[in-house]
Steps between C-alpha positions, in 0.01 A plus 500: 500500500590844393525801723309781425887707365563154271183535298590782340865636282823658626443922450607555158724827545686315732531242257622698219736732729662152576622501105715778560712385771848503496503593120732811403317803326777719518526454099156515432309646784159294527205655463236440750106513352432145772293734778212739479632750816682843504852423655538913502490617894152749560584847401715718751159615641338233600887358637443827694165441701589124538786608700326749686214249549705204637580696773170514613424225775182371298710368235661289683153338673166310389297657325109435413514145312276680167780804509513871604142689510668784325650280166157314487349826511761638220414195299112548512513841441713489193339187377189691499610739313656231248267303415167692567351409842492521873718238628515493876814488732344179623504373147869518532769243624860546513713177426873412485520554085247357277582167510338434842203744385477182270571271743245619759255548194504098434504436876228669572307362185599166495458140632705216398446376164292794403617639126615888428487581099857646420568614166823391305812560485463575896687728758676211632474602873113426507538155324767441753238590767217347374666162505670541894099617567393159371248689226522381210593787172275459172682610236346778284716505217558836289594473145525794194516839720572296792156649697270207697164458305204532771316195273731251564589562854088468487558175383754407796249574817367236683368438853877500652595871318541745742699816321626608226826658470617804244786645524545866263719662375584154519805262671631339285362644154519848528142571335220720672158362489219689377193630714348325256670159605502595865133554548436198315678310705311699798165381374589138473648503895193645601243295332684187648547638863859487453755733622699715206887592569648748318888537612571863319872507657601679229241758434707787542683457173180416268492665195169683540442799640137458592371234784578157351175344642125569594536188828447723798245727297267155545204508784606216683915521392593338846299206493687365137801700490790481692853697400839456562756787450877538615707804610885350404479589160371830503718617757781236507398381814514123384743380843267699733214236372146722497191480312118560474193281476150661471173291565204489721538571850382135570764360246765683707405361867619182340780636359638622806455132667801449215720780543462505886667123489749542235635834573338682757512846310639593248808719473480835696797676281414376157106645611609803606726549199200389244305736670765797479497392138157519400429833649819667392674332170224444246672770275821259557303219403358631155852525430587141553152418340629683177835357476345146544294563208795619306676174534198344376498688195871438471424095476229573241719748279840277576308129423504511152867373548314169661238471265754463170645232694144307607456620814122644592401768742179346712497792751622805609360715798667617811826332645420233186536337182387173431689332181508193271837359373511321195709236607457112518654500846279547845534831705587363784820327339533835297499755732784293692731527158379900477712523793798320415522630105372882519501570832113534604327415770104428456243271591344209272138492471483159624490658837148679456276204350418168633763188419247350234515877319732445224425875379812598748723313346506796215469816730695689715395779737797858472424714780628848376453711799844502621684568167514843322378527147852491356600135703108368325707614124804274673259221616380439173767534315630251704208280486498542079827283534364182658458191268476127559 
C-alpha cells in the first residue's frame, strides 16, 4: 500500500533543476525559461516598509488563521472595484500562496474518491494535490487554441464531480480565456451544484485592459464560484508564500479548519508587505504588467525563426508560451539534451498531462518572465539549431 506522498510524481522544477547540476555554463551560460516566478527582489520600496515592519512585535506572532482584517479588507475593496461587485471582507481568506488556496479549496470540497474536472495540459501543483487528496483528476483535454470547451467537460460530470478547475491567463499555456468561455463554464457548475475554481494567479499581466470576467457580477457568485489569486508574482513576494481565496462566508469556516492545522496563519511579513503593495505600487505594477506583455510580443514577432524549422506556437499569455517541436523524440528526453547541446533549461510537457497523454510528448512549456526581450532573440536562435 501506497502512502498518500507515493501516489502522486516527484515536483517537476525540482526535477528539471536536477539536469543542471554540476554542468559548466561558463561557455555558454544556460538559459533558464524551467519556472514561472520573478527571481528579482521587491522594489527598494516595498524592501523599505518590510524592514520597518519586521520590527514590529506582530510580525513575529500568530496572527488570525484567514489573515489580517486590513489585507482582506484591501482585497475586497479592490476586488470590487475589479470585477464589478460588493465583495465582503468576510468573503476574503488569506493563505500561504495559492497553492494551499487550492489545497484548502479541494479539502474543503472533497471526500475520497470524489472527481474534480481539470483541464489539460494542467498546473502540475493541483494534479500533484489532487492525487495526495485521494480525488481523483478528469482530464479535460484542450486542443486548437488550447481553451477547455464547456460541452465536453459537460460530458465528464457525474454523481462523484465536485469542481471544476480553470486556471487564466493560464499555467502552463499562456492563453486568457474569454468571458465568453468563463461564464460558460459558470453556467454548467451551477446547474450541476458543483463548485467552479478559477485560479487567476496571473491576472495582473493579462492583456486586456477591461475586467476579464462577469463571475462576481452573478446573484448568487459565492455559492458556485470560488477564486484563487497570489501576491508573489505581482510583487515578488514568492519566498514570503501569500495569497487570496474569495468564496462564501460558509465555504471559508471550512477553510479555516485547513489552514488552522497546516499552518496556523499565514505569514505576518509577506501580509503586511502585500498589503503595503496594493495600496501604494499599482503605478509600479502597470509597469511590470507592460513589460510582461512586451516579452510576449517579442515571442510572437521572434517565432517565425521556430516556425521555418517546424516548431508551432500553441500559446502565449503572461509568464508563457506553450510550443510544439517537430521532432520524433519525446520532451521529456528532449528537454534533457536542450541542456547539454544549447544550453537551455525548460520543462517537457509531459509534466502537465496525465501518463496515458501522449500529446506531451511534442510540447514544451518556455516561461519568459525572467528573460529580457533580447535573451527570447538568443533563446530561439538557439533553439532554431536543435535537430535529431
Amino acid at each position: 500500500m501506497s502512502s498518500r506522498t507515493e501516489s502522486t510524481f516527484s515536483p517537476p522544477v525540482m526535477e528539471a533543476g536536477s539536469w543542471v547540476e554540476g554542468k559548466d555554463f561558463s561557455k555558454l551560460p544556460l538559459i533558464n525559461v524551467s519556472q514561472a516566478a520573478p527571481v528579482d527582489p521587491p522594489p527598494p520600496s516595498l524592501i523599505a516598509h518590510m524592514a520597518e515592519v519586521i520590527q514590529e512585535n506582530s510580525t513575529h506572532l500568530y496572527g488570525p488563521v484567514l489573515g489580517l482584517p486590513e489585507l482582506r479588507s484591501e482585497v475586497a475593496s479592490q476586488w470590487s472595484k475589479a470585477y464589478g461587485n460588493n465583495i465582503k471582507p468576510s468573503q476574503v481568506g488569506i493563505t500561504s500562496g495559492c497553492n494551499q488556496a487550492f489545497s484548502a479549496s479541494i479539502a474543503m470540497l472533497c471526500g475520497e474518491g470524489d472527481e474534480v474536472i481539470l483541464p489539460t495540459p494542467f498546473y502540475f501543483n493541483h494534479k500533484m494535490w489532487l492525487d495526495m487528496a485521494g480525488v481523483s483528476t478528469i482530464a479535460l483535454r484542450c486542443d486548437g487554441d488550447m481553451v477547455p470547451d464547456p460541452v465536453l467537460a459537460a460530458s465528464l460530470i457525474n454523481k462523484r464531480t465536485r469542481a471544476i478547475v480553470l486556471v487564466t491567463p493560464n499555467n502552463p499555456c499562456g492563453v486568457e480565456y474569454s468571458n465568453n468561455i468563463v461564464m460558460a463554464f459558470y453556467e454548467l457548475a451551477k446547474k450541476h451544484g458543483l463548485a467552479l475554481i478559477i485560479d487567476e494567479t496571473y491576472r495582473d499581466f493579462h492583456s486586456q485592459n477591461n475586467m476579464p470576467h462577469d463571475l462576481f457580477k452573478q446573484d448568487g457568485w459565492n455559492k458556485t464560484l470560488i477564486h484563487l489569486y497570489s501576491f508573489s508574482k505581482a510583487y515578488r513576494l514568492t519566498g514570503h508564500r501569500v495569497g487570496a481565496i474569495v468564496a462564501s462566508e460558509q465555504r471559508l469556516v471550512e477553510v479555516e479548519k485547513f489552514l488552522d492545522a497546516v499552518s496556523i496563519c499565514p505569514n505576518q511579513l509577506g501580509q503586511k508587505a502585500a498589503l503595503w503593495g496594493m495600496q501604494n505600487l499599482s503605478e509600479w505594477l502597470k509597469g511590470e504588467r507592460l513589460e510582461i506583455l512586451k516579452r510576449k510580443q517579442a515571442i510572437i514577432d521572434g517565432f517565425e525563426v521556430l516556425s521555418e524549422k517546424g516548431w508551432q506556437l500553441m500559446g502565449v499569455g503572461a509568464y508563457f508560451a506553450y510550443v510544439q517541436h517537430p521532432f520524433c523524440l519525446p520532451s521529456n528526453e528532449l528537454c534533457k539534451k536542450l541542456v547539454d547541446n544549447v544550453a537551455v533549461l525548460t520543462l517537457p510537457g509531459t509534466m502537465f498531462v496525465p501518463a496515458e497523454d501522449k500529446t506531451g510528448q511534442r510540447q514544451i512549456r518556455i516561461a519568459f518572465a525572467n528573460i529580457s526581450t533580447a535573451d527570447i532573440k538568443i533563446l530561439f536562435a538557439r533553439l532554431a539549431t536543435v535537430s535529431e
